[in-house]
N, C-alpha and C positions, 0 to 999 in steps of 0.2 A: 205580165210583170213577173219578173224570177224573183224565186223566193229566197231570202239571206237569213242566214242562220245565226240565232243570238249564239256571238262566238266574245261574250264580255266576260270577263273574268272580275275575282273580286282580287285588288291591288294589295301590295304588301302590308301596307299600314291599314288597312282594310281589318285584313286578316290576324294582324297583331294584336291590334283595339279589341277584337273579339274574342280573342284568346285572352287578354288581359283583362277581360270585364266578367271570362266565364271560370277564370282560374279562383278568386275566391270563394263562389258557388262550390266550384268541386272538393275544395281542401275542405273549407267549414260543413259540406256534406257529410263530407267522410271522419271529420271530427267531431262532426253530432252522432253519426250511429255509433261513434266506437264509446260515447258520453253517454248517451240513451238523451242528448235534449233534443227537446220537439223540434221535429218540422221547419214551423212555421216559426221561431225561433232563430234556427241554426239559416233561413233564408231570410229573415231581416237583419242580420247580423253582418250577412254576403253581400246583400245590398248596399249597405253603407256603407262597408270598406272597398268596393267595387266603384261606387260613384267618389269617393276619396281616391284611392289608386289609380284608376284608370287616366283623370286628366295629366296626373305628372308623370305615368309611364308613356304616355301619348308623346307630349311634349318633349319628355326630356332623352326617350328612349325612342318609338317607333320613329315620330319625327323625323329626327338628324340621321335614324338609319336608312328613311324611306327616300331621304333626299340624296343619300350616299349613293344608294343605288341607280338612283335616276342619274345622278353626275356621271357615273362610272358609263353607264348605256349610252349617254350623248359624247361625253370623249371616245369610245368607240368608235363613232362613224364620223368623226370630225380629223380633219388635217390640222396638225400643229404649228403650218407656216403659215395657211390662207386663213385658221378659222370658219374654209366651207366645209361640207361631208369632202372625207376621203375616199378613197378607189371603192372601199366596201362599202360605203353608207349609199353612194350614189349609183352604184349597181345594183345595190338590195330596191331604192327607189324605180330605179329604169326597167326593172323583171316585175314591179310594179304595175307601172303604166303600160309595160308589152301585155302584159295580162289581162287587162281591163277594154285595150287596145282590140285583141284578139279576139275578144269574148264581144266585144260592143260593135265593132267596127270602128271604133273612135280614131279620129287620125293623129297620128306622130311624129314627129320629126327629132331628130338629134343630131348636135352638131360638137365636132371634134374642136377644140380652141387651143393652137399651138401655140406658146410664147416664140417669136424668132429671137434670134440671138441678136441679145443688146451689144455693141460694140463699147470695148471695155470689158467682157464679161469671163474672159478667157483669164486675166490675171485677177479678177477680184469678184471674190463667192459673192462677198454681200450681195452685186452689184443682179446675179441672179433671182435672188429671195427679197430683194424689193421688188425686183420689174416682177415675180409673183404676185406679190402681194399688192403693186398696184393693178394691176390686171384683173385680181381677184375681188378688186373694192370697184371696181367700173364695172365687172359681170354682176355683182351684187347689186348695184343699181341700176343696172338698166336693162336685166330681164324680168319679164313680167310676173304679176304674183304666182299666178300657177305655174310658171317656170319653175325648175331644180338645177343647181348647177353646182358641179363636187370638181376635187380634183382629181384626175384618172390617170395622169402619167407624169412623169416628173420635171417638165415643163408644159403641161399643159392640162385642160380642162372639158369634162363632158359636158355639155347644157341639152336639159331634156324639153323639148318643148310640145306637150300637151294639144290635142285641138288644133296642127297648125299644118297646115300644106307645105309642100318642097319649095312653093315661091313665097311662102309667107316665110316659113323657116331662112331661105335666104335673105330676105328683106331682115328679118330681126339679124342675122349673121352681120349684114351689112352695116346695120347700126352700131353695133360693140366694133367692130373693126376702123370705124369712122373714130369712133369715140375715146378708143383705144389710142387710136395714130397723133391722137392732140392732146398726148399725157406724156409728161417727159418726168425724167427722174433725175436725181444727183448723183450722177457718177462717181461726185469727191473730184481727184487728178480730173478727169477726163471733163468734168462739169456736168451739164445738164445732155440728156440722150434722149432721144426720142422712141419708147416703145411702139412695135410695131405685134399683131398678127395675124397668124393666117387661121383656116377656119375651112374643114370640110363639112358639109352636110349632105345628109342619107333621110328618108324617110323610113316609116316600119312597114313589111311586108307581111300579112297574114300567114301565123304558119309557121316563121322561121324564127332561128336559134338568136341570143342576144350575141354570138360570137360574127355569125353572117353581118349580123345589124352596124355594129362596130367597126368589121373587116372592112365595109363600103366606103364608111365616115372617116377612115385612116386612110384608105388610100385616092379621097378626095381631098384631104390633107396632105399626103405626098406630094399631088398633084399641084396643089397649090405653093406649096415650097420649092417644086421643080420649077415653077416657072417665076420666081424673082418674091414669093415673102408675100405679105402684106398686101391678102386677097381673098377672097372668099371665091370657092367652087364646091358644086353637088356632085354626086357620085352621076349623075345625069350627063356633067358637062364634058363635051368632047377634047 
């Protein structure tokens, strides 16, 4: 069994709480020796105003700053139109899973999800940032929980899939692509459109860079928009 390194850290409000509980200690320290009062004194005096101060610096101070923080790191990796991880959040996951991938021999699969171009979409933006975002709410449900799925290009989508062979990997591709094809949207003028996509998939190779890994799954996606949209093919397929 390899051995993992306690690499835990202690959290911001962790660290604040402690400083906040040891800050009375040190002042009233140092305002007893400059006093001459005892000791034992000048550290029951610390102690009260430490178990007083500390819950309302907690609350009203590390709290709301601890939570700022954390807000800040998750709009980081999130996209603003789908609400998935964006381009960085779902590369920082996929250099992840190559990692562990590498190290284990664990199998992986990744597949490219191109929105094709909804008709109507050439005169009217919305008509793109919906077919997103419904596209975005079908990958959301119906990839599995150990599944990841971010946005990676600007019509379209990585899904990383964990544990999963080149025909399992197609088999789930196939699924969002079905599921995808019987979702329409309101075009307004145009009415109701039917989204479509295509979808290449690539497994991971031991060894190799996450740009190899990619370059496959995009030009199984090429390949699948060269030939009429609204298909899934492997980097395998002739």
């Amino acid at each position: 069994m390899p051995e993992h390194k306690n690499t835990m850290k202690p959290s911001v409000s962790m660290r604040l709480s402690l400083v906040g509980f040891a800050a009375p200690f040190a002042v009233i320290g140092f305002a007893g020796i400059w006093t001459g009062t005892p000791a034992w004194v000048a550290a029951g005096y610390a102690t009260v105003i430490s178990l007083i101060v500390v819950p309302f610096a907690y609350w009203w101070v590390v709290r709301p700053a601890s939570m700022r923080v954390a807000e800040v790191l998750y709009q980081r990796d999130m996209d603003v139109t789908t609400r998935l991880l964006n381009r960085h959040g779902i590369t920082v996951k996929l250099l992840e899973f190559m990692a562990l991938a590498d190290r284990y021999g664990n199998r992986l699969s990744v597949a490219l999800v191109g929105v094709d171009r909804v008709p109507g979409s050439t005169s009217d933006v919305s008509v793109d940032i919906r077919a997103l975002q419904t596209v975005a709410g079908v990958l959301a449900e119906t990839i599995r929980a150990p599944d990841r799925i971010g946005r990676y290009m600007d019509d379209g989508f990585l899904a990383i899939l964990p544990e999963t062979s080149m025909s399992g990997a197609c088999r789930n591709a196939e699924r969002i692509r079905q599921v995808v094809a019987g979702t329409r949207i309101d075009c307004r003028r145009q009415g109701d459109e039917r989204i479509t996509v295509s979808i290449g998939v690539t497994v991971f190779r031991r060894g190799e860079d996450i740009q190899r890994l990619l370059q496959r799954a995009g030009k199984a996606l090429e390949r699948a928009r060269a030939r009429g949209c609204n298909r899934v093919l492997s980097d395998l397929a002739a």
